[in-house]
C-alpha positions as CSV (number, residue, x, y, z in Angstrom):
1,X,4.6,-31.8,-19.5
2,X,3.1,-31.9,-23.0
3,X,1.1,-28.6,-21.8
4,X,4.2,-27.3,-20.9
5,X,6.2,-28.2,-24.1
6,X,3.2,-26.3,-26.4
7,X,3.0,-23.5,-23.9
8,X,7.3,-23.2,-24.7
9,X,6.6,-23.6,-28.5
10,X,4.0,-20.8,-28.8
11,X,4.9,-18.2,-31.4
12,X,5.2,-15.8,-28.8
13,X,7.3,-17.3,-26.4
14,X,9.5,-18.3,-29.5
15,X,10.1,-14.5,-30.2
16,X,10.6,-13.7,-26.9
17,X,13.1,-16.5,-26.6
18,X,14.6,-14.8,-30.0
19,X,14.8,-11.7,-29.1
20,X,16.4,-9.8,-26.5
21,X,14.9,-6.6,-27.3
22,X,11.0,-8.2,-27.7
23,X,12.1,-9.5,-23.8
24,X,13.4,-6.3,-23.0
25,X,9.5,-4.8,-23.2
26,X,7.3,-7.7,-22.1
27,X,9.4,-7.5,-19.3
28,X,9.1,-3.8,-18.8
29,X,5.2,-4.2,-19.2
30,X,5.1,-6.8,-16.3
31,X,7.2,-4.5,-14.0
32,X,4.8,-1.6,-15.3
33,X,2.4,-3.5,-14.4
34,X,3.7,-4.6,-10.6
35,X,4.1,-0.9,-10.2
36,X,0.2,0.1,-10.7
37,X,-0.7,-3.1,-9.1
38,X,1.8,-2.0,-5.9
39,X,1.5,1.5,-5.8
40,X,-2.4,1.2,-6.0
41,X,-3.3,-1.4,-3.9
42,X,-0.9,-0.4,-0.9
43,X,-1.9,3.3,-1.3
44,X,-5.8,1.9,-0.8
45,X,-4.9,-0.8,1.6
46,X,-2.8,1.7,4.0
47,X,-6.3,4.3,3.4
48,X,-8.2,1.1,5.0
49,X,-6.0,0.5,7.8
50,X,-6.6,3.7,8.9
51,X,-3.3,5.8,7.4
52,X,-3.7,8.5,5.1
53,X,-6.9,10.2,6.8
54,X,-6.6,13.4,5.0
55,X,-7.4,11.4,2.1
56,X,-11.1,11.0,1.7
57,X,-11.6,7.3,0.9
58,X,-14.8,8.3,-1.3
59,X,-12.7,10.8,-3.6
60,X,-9.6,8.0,-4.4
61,X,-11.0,4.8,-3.2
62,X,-12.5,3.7,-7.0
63,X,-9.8,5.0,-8.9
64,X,-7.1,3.9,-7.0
65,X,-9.3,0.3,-7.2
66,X,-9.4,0.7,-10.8
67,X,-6.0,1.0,-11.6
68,X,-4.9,-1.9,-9.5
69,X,-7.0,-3.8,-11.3
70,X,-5.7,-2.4,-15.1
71,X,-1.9,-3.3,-13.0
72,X,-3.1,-6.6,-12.3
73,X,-4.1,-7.5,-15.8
74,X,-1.1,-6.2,-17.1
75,X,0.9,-8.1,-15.0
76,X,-1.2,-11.3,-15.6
77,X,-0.7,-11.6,-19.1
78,X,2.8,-10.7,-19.5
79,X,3.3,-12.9,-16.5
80,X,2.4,-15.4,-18.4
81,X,3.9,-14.3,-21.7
82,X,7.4,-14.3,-20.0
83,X,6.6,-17.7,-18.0
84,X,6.4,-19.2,-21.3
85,X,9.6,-18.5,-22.2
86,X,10.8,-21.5,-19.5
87,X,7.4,-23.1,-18.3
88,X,9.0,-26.5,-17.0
89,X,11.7,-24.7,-15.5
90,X,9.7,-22.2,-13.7
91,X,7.5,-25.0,-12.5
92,X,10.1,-27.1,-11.0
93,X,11.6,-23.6,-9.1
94,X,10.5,-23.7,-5.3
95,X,10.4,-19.7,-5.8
96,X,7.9,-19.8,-8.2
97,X,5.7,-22.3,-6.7
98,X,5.9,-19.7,-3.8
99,X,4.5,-17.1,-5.8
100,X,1.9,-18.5,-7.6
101,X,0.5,-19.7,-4.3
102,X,0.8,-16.1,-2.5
103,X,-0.9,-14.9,-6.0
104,X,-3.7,-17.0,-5.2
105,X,-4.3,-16.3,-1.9
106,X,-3.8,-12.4,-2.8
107,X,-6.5,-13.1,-5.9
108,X,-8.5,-14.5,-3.3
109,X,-8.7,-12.1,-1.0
110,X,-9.6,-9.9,-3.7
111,X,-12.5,-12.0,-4.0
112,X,-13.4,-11.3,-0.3
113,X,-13.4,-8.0,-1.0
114,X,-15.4,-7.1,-3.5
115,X,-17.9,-10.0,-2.3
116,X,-17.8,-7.9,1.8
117,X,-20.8,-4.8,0.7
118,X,-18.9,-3.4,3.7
119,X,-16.0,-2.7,1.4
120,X,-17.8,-1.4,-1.6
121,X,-19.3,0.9,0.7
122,X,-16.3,1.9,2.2
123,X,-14.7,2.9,-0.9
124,X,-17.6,5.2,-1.8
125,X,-16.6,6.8,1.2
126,X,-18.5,4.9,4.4
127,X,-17.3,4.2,7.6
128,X,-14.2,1.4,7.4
129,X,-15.4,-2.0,9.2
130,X,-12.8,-4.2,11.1
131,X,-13.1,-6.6,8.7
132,X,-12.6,-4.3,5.9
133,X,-9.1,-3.1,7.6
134,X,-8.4,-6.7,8.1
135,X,-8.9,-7.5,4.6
136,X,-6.9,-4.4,3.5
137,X,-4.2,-5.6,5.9
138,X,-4.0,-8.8,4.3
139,X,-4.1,-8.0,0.9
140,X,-0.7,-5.5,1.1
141,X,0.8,-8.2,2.8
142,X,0.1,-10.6,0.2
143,X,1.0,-8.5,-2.5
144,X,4.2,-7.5,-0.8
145,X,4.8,-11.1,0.0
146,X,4.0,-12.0,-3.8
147,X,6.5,-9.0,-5.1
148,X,9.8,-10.7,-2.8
149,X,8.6,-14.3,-4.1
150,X,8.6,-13.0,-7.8
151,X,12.3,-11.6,-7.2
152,X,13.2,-14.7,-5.1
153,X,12.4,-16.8,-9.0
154,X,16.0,-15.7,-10.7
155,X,18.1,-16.7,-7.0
156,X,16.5,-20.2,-6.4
């Protein structure tokens, strides 16, 4: 709890907690940030699974990668930014709990990915392996999963 308790004193979760405006934007950022994260990774997962074919994989597989990532971080930090506005109430909400563990799963199965050659590959354009589409299904479930969890935070 003593974590906690600093995490809630930090300079910047004291002007967020100050300001409604300064909220107003972190808060912005993070659903900016959902949306690059979302609209990227489904876009690539859906390309995996097999939709999108008149897409070639080689042509937007890396970028649409790349922003996902540059979504993720952006979500990350002002994730955190804005969970340090309540940290012990967050922690105690069953919702949250929820999403930080769909996060992680969804973080690891990012891991997977990029670990699986056979997905590098098929992002510069090879032939898509089972396991790839299975992975790519998983990961826009997770996310998707992790997006209703994050929502579900303000209603438990």
């Amino acid at each position: 709890m003593d974590l906690l308790a600093a995490l809630g004193g930090w300079p910047g979760a004291r002007w967020l907690q100050g300001s409604g405006t300064a909220y107003l934007f972190v808060n912005a950022a993070h659903i900016l940030g959902i949306a690059l994260l979302l609209g990227s990774i489904l876009t690539l997962d859906l390309r995996l699974i097999g939709g999108l074919r008149s897409v070639p994989l080689g042509v937007v597989g890396p970028l649409l990668s790349r922003v996902a990532g540059s979504g993720l971080a952006l979500a990350l930090v002002t994730g955190l930014w804005l969970f340090s506005v309540r940290p012990a109430e967050y922690v105690a909400n069953p919702a949250f709990q929820a999403k930080l563990a769909l996060l992680a799963a969804a973080l690891a199965n990012i891991g997977v990915q990029h670990a699986n050659p056979a997905y590098r590959r098929a992002l510069d354009g090879a032939p898509v392996s089972a396991g790839v589409a299975l992975s790519a299904a998983a990961s826009g479930l997770l996310w998707l999963a992790t997006l209703v969890a994050g929502r579900w935070i303000g209603f438990a």
